[in-house]
LOFI-329950 format. One record per residue (C-alpha): x, y, z; residue in three letters. Coordinates in steps of 0.5 Angstrom, whole numbers. Layout:
N
+-------+-------+-------+------+
|    c1 |    c2 |    c3 | code |
+-------+-------+-------+------+
|     X |     Y |     Z |  ALA |
...
+-------+-------+-------+------+
END
This chain:
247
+-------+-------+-------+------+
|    c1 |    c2 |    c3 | code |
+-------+-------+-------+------+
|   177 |   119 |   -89 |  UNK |
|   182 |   115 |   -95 |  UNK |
|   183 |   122 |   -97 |  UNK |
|   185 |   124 |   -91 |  UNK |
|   190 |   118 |   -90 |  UNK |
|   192 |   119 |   -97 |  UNK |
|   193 |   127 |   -95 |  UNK |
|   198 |   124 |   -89 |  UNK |
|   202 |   120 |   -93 |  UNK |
|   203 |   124 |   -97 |  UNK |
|   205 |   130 |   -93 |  UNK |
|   211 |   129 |   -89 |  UNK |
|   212 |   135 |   -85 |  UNK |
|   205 |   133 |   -82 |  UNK |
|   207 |   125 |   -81 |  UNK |
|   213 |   128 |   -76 |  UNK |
|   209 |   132 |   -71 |  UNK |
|   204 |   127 |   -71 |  UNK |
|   209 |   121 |   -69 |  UNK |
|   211 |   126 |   -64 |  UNK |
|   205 |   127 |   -61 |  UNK |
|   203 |   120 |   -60 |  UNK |
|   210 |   118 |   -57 |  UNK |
|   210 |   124 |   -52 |  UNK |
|   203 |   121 |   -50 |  UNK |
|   204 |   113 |   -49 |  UNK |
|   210 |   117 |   -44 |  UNK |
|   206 |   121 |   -41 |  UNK |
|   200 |   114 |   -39 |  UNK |
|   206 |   111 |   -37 |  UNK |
|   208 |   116 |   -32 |  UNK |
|   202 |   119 |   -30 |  UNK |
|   198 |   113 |   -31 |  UNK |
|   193 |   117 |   -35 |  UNK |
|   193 |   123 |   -41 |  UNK |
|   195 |   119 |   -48 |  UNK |
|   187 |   121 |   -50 |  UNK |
|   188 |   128 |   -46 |  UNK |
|   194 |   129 |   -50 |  UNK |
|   194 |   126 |   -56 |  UNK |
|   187 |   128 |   -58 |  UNK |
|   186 |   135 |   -58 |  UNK |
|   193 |   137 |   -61 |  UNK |
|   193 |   131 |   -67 |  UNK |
|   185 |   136 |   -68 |  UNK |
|   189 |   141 |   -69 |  UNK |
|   193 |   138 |   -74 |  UNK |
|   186 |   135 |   -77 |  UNK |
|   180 |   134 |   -75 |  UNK |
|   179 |   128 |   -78 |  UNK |
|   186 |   125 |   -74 |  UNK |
|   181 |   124 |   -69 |  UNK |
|   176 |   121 |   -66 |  UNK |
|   177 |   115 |   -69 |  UNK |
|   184 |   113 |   -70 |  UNK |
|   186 |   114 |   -63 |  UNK |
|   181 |   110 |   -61 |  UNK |
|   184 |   105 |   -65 |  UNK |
|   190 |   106 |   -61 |  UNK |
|   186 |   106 |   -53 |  UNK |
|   184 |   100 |   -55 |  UNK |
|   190 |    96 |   -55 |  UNK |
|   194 |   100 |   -49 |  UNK |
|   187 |    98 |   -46 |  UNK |
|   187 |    90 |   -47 |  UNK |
|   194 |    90 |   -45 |  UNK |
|   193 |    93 |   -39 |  UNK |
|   188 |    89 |   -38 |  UNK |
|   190 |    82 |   -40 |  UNK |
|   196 |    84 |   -36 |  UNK |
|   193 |    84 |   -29 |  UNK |
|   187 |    80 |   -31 |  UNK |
|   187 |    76 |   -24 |  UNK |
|   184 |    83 |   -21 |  UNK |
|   178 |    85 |   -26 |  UNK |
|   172 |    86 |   -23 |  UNK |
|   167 |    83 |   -28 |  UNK |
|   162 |    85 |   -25 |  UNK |
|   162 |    92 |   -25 |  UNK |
|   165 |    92 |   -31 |  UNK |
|   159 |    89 |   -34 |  UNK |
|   154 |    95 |   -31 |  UNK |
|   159 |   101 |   -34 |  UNK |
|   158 |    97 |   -41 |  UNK |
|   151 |    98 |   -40 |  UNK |
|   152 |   106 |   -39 |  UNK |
|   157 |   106 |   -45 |  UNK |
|   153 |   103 |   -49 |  UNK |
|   148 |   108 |   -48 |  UNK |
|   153 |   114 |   -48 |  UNK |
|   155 |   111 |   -55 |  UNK |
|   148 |   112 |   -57 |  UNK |
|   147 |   119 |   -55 |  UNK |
|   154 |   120 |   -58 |  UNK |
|   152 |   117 |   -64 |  UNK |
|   145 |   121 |   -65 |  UNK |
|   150 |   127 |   -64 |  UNK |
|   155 |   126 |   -70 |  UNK |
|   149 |   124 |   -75 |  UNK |
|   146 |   131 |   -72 |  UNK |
|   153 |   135 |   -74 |  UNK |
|   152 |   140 |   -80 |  UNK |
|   160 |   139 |   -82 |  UNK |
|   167 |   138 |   -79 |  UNK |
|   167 |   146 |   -76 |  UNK |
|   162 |   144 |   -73 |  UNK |
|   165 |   137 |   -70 |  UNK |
|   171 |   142 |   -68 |  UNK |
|   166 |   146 |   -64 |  UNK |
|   163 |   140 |   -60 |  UNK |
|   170 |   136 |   -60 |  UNK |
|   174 |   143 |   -57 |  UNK |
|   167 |   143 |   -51 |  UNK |
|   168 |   137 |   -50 |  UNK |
|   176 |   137 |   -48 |  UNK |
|   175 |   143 |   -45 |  UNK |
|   171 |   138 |   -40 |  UNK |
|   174 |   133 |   -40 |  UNK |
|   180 |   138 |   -37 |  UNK |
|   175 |   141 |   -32 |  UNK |
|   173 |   134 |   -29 |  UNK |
|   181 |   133 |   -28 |  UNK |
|   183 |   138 |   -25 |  UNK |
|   177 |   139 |   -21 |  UNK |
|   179 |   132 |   -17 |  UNK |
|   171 |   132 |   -16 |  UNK |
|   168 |   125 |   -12 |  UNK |
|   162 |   121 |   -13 |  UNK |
|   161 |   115 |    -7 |  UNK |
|   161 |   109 |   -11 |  UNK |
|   155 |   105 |   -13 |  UNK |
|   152 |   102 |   -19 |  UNK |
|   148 |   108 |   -20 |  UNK |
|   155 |   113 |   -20 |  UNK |
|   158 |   108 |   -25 |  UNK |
|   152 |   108 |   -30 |  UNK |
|   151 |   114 |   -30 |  UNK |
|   158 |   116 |   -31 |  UNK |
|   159 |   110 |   -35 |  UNK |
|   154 |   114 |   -40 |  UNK |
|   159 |   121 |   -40 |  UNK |
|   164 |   117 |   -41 |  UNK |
|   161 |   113 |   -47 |  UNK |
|   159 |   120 |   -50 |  UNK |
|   166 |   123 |   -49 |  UNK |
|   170 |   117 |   -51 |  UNK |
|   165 |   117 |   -57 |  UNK |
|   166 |   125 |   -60 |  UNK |
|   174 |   125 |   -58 |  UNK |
|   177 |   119 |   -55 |  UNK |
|   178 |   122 |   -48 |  UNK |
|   173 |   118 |   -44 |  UNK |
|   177 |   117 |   -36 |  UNK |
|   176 |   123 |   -33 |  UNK |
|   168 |   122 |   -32 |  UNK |
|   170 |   114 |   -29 |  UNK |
|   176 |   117 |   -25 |  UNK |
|   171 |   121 |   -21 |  UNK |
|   168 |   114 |   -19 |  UNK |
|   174 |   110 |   -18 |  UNK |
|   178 |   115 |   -14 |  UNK |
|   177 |   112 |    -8 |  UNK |
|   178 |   104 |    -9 |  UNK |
|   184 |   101 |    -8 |  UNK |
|   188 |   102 |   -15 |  UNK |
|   190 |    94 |   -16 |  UNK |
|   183 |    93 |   -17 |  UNK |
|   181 |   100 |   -20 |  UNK |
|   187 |    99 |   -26 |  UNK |
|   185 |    93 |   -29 |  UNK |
|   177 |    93 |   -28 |  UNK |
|   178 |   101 |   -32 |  UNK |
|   182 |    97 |   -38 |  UNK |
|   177 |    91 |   -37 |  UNK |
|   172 |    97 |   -39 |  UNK |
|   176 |   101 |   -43 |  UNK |
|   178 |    95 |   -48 |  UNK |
|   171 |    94 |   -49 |  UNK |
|   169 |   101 |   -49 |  UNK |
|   173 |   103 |   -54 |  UNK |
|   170 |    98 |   -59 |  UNK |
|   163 |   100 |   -58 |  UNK |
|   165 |   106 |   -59 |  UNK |
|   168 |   105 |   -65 |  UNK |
|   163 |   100 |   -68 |  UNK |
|   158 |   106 |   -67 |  UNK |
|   162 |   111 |   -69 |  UNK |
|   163 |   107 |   -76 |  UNK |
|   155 |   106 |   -76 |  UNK |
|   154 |   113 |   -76 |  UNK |
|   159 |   114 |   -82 |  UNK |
|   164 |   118 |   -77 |  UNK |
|   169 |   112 |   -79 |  UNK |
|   172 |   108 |   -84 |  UNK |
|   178 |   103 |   -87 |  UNK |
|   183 |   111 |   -86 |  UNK |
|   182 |   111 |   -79 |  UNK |
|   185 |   103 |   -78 |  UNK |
|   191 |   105 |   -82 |  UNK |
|   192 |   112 |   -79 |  UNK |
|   192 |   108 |   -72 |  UNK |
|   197 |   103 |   -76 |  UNK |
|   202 |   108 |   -79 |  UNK |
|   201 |   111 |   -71 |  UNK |
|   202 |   104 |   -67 |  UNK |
|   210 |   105 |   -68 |  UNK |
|   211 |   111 |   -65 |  UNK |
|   205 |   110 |   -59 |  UNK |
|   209 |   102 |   -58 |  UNK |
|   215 |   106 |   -59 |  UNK |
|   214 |   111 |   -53 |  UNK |
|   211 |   105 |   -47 |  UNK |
|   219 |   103 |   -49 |  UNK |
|   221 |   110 |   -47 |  UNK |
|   218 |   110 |   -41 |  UNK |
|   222 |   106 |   -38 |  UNK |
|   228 |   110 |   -39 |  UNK |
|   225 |   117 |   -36 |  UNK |
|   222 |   113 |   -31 |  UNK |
|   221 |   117 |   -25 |  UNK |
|   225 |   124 |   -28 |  UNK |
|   216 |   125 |   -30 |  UNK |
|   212 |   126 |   -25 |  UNK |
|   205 |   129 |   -22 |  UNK |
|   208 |   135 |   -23 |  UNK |
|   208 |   136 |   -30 |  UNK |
|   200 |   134 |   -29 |  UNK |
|   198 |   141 |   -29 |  UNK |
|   202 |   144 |   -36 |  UNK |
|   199 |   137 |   -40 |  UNK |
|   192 |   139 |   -38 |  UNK |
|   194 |   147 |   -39 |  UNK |
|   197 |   145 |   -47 |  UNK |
|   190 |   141 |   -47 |  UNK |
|   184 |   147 |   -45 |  UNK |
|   189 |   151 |   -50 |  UNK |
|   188 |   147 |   -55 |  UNK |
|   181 |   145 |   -53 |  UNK |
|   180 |   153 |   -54 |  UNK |
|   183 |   154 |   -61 |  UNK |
|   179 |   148 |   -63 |  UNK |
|   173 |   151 |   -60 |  UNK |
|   174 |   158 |   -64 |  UNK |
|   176 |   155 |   -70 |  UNK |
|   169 |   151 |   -69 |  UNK |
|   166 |   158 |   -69 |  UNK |
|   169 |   161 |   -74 |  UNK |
+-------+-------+-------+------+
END
C-alpha cells in the first residue's frame, strides 16, 4: 500500500480525477443524503484498486462521527449497540474473505459484485419491518459490504425506511462512525490495510471538506432526480470492475 501511495503522489494526472471523484461525492451525501461510498468507491477502483476499501473508509469515519456528534441528542444507543454486534460479525466474515482472496483481480471480482449489490438494494426500495432481528441480520450485511468496498447503508436503509429520520439520521452515523473503525481494524489485521491507506485518506480529506462547503452553494439545484444516474454510473463501473476481475 506505500507503494501505491507513492505511485499517486507521483502521478499527477491520477491525484486530479481522484479529488474530483471525492469532492462530487461529499456534494452528493449533502444533497441526497446518501452516495459518498456508492459514489466514490467504485470509480476511485477503477482508478486503482488499491484506493479502496481502505481509505474511503478513513474518510466515512469522520463524516459519520460529524454526524453524529452533531444530532447526539437523537442517538438511539440502544439500537446502535445491537447492530454493532452484526457489524461485528459481518466484519469477520468480511475478514476471512479477504484472507481467502488469491490476488487483487481477484479483489475487483468480489469488489464489483459487491457494488452491483449495494446498487440493487438502492434501487429496489425493498423494506424489512424493524425489529432487533431485521437489524442484526442486516447489520451483518452491512459489515461485510462496508468491510470489502466501503459501501455499507443500503442494507440498514432497508430497516430504517420507515423510522422517523430525526431519529434514524444520528443513530446510522452513531453506528456508521463505529462501523467503520471496526472494519478497519479488521481490515488491517488481515493485512488488507496499512500506514498508505491513512495518508491516502489525508491527501483526499481536502477535497471531501472541500465538497460539504460546496453544497451549500448547489443546495437545492441537486436533487432525488439525479439519484438514478449516480446509481447508473455505479452498476457501470460495478460492471467494468466485475469483468476486469475475470479477465
Amino acid at each position: 500500500m506505500d507503494s501505491v501511495f507513492s505511485h499517486v503522489m507521483a502521478s499527477p494526472w491520477l491525484v486530479a480525477p481522484i479529488l474530483a471523484i471525492v469532492f462530487c461525492a461529499a456534494i452528493i451525501q449533502v444533497e441526497l443524503g446518501m452516495g459518498f461510498g456508492l459514489t466514490a468507491a467504485p470509480l476511485l477502483a477503477l482508478i486503482d484498486p488499491h484506493l479502496v476499501p481502505a481509505a474511503v473508509l478513513f474518510l466515512g469515519l469522520v463524516t459519520a462521527t460529524w454526524g453524529a456528534w452533531r444530532e447526539r441528542p437523537s442517538i438511539r444507543w440502544n439500537e446502535v449497540a445491537i447492530g454493532v454486534v452484526g457489524r461485528i460479525l459481518g466484519v469477520v466474515v468480511a475478514t476471512l474473505v479477504l484472507a481467502n482472496l488469491a490476488d487483487r483481480s481477484t479483489f475487483m471480482l468480489v469488489f464489483g459484485v459487491f457494488i452491483a449489490l449495494a446498487v440493487l438494494l438502492s434501487v429496489a426500495g425493498w423494506r424489512l419491518a424493524f425489529s432487533r432481528a431485521s437489524l442484526v441480520a442486516m447489520s451483518v450485511v452491512s459489515g461485510v459490504m462496508g468491510t470489502l468496498t466501503s459501501v455499507g447503508a443500503p442494507p440498514l436503509a432497508m430497516v430504517y425506511q420507515s423510522r422517523p429520520a430525526r431519529e434514524a439520521r444520528p443513530t446510522l452515523a452513531a453506528f456508521f462512525a463505529i462501523g467503520c473503525a471496526i472494519s478497519l481494524a479488521g481490515l488491517y489485521l488481515s493485512g488488507w490495510a496499512g500506514p498508505g491507506d491513512f495518508a491516502l485518506a489525508a491527501i483526499m480529506a481536502p477535497a471531501m471538506l472541500a465538497g460539504l462547503a460546496s453544497a451549500r452553494i448547489v443546495r437545492g439545484r441537486f436533487d432525488r432526480r439525479y439519484r438514478p444516474a449516480l446509481l447508473a454510473v455505479s452498476a457501470v463501473a460495478a460492471a467494468i470492475l466485475i469483468v476486469r476481475g475475470l479477465a
